[in-house]
C-alpha positions as CSV (number, residue, x, y, z in Angstrom):
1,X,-31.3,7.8,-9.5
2,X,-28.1,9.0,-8.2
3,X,-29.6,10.2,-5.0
4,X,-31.7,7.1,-4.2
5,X,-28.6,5.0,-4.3
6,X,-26.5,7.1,-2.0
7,X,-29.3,7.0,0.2
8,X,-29.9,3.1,0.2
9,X,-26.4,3.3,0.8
10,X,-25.9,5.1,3.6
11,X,-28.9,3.6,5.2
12,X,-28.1,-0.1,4.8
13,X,-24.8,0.4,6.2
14,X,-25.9,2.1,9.4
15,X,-23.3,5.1,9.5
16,X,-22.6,8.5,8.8
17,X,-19.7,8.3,6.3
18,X,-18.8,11.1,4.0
19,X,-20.3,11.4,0.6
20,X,-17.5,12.7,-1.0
21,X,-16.0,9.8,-0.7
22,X,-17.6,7.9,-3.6
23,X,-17.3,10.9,-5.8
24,X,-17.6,9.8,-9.8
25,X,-14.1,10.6,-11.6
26,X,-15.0,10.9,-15.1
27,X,-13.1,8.0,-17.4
28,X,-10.7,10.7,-19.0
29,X,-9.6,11.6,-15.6
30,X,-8.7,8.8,-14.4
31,X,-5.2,6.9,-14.4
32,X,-5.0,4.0,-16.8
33,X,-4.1,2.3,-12.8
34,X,-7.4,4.0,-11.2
35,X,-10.5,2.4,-10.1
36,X,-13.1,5.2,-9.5
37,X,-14.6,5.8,-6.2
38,X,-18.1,5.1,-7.5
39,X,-17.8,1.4,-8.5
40,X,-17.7,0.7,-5.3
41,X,-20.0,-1.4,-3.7
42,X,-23.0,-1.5,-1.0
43,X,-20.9,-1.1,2.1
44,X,-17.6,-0.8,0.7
45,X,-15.3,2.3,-0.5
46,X,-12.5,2.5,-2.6
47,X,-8.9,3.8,-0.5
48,X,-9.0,6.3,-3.1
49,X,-6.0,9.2,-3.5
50,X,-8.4,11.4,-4.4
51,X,-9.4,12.2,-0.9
52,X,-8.0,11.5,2.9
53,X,-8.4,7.8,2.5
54,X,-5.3,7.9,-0.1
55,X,-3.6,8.2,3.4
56,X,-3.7,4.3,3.9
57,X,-2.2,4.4,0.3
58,X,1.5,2.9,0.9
59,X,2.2,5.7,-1.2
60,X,1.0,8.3,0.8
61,X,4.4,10.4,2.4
62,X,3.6,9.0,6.0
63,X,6.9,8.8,7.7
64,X,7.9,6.5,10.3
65,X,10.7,4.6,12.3
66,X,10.7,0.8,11.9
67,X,14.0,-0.7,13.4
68,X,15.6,2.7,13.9
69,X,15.7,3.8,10.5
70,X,13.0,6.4,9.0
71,X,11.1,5.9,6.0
72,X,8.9,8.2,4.1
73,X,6.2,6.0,3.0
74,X,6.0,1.7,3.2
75,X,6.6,2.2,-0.6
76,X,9.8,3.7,0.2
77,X,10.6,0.4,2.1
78,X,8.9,-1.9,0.0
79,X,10.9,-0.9,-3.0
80,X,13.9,-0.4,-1.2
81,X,14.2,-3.9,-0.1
82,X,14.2,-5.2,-4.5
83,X,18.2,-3.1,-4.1
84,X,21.2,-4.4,-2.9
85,X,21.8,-4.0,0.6
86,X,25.8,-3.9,0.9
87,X,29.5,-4.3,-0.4
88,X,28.8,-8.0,-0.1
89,X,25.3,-8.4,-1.9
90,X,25.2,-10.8,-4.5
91,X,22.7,-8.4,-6.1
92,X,25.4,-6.4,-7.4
93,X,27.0,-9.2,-9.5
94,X,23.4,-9.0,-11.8
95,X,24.1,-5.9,-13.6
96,X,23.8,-1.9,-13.4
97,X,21.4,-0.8,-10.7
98,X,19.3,2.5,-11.4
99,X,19.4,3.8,-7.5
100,X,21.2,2.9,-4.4
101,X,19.1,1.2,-1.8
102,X,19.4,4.1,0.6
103,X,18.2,6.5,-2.3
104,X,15.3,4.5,-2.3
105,X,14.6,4.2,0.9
106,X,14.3,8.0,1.2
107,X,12.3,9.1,-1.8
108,X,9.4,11.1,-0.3
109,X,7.3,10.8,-4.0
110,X,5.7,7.2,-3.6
111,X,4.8,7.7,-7.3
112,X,9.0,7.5,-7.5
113,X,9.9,5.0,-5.5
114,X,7.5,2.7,-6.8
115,X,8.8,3.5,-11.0
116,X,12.6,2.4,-9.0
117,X,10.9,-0.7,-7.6
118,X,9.9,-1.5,-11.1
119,X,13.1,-0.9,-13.0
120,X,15.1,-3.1,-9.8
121,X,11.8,-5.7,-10.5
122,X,13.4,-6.0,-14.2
123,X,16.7,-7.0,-12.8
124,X,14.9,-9.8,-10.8
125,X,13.3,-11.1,-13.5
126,X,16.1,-11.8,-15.5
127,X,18.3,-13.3,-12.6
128,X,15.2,-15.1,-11.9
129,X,15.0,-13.9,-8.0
130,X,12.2,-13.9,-6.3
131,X,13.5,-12.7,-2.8
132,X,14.0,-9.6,-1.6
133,X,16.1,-8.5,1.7
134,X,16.1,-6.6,4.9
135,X,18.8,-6.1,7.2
136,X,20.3,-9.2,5.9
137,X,17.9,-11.1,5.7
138,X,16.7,-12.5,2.4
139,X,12.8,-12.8,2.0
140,X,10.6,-14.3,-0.6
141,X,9.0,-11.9,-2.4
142,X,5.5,-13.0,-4.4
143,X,4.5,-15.8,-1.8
144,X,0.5,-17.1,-1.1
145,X,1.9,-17.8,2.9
146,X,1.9,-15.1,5.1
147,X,5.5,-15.2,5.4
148,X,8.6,-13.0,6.7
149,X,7.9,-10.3,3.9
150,X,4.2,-9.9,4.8
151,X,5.2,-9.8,8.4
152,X,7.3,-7.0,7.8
153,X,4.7,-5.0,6.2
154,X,2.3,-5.6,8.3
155,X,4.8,-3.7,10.8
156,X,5.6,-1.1,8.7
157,X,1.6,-0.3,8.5
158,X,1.6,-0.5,12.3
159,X,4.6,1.7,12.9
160,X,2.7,4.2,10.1
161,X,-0.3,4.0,12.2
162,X,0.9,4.6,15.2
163,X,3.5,7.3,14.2
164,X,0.5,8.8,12.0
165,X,-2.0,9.6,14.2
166,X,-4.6,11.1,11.2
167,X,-3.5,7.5,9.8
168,X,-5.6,6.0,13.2
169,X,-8.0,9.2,12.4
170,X,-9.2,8.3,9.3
171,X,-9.1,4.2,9.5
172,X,-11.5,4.1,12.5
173,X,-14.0,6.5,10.5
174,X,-14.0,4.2,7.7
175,X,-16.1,1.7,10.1
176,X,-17.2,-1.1,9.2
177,X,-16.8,-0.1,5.5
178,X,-15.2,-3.2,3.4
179,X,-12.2,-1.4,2.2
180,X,-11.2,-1.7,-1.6
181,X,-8.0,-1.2,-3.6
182,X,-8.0,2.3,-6.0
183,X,-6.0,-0.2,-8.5
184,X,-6.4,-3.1,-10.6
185,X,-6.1,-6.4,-8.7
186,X,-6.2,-10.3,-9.0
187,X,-7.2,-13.2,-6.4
188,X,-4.0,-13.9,-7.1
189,X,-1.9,-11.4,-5.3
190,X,0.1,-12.1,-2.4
191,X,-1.4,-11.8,0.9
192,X,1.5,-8.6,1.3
193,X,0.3,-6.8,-1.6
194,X,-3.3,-6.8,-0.1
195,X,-2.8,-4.0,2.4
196,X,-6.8,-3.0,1.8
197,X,-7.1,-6.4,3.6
198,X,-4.3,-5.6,6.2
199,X,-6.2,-2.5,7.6
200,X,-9.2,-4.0,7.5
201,X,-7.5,-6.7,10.2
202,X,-5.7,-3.8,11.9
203,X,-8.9,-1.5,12.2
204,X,-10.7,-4.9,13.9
205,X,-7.7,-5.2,16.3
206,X,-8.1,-1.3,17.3
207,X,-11.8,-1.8,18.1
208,X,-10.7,-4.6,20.6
């Protein structure tokens, strides 16, 4: 049965993509976070960290330069930005901060930088912020507009790509493959937290 569906698979969506890369993870394996690469869909594949797609992860250590400063990962930025930025931030007023932004901004685990995104994310919450900043600019953080914050990922998975080239390797293979997040999602999300979506648009811009 197994074999008959990897093979309708493969044939209704015209390409020669690696098996591996809807290889069952058994339940006690996987992170309470994980979706398995097998629930995928006809035609679609899970940017799982279990094999080279986890490269498109944000978490993935994929260092670039985006304004002149280098970042490990877009995690590292993205979780950066939740941290005060200087002397003068009002950030600092709301309490004890875990990390310094620039500690952040470095950390080469994405696994890391994301659990200091979450401690600055309790801060926010009860200052009730829903910005974040970069290079002085404040930006709304949980928006359904494609605003300044999504821009700036968008740019960050640019400069990754095209710092990256097994980044540019590995997206273009994926095809026309509907990519899917390895991690619990809602329709809710912002449009900046929906980076499966982001490739997706970046990949169609590279085939142009």
């Amino acid at each position: 049965m197994k074999f008959l569906f990897m093979t309708l698979f493969f044939f209704s969506c015209s390409h020669n993509y690696p098996r591996h890369w809807w290889e069952p993870v058994k339940n006690e394996e996987l992170q309470w976070w994980e979706v398995s690469p097998h629930t995928a869909k006809n035609c679609e594949v899970v940017i799982s960290k279990r094999n080279e797609l986890g490269i498109l992860s944000n978490f993935a250590n994929t260092p670039f330069i985006l304004d002149g400063k280098k970042y490990p990962s877009v995690e590292a930025l993205w979780q950066s930005m939740k941290y005060p930025e200087s002397s003068q931030d009002e950030r600092l007023k709301w309490g004890k901060w875990p990390y310094k932004r620039s500690e952040v901004e470095v950390m080469k685990s994405g696994f890391k930088a994301k659990e200091a995104g979450e401690l600055a994310t309790q801060i926010m919450r009860k200052n009730h912020a829903n910005w974040v900043s970069y290079r002085g600019k404040k930006m709304i953080y949980k928006t359904p507009k494609r605003g300044e914050h999504y821009k700036l990922i968008v740019r960050a998975m640019k400069a990754k790509l095209e710092q990256n080239p097994q980044v540019r390797e590995v997206l273009i293979k994926t095809g026309k493959l509907s990519l899917i997040p390895d991690h619990y999602t809602t329709e809710e999300d912002p449009p900046a937290w929906k980076y499966n979506k982001i490739w997706m648009e970046i990949r169609e811009e590279l085939k142009k």
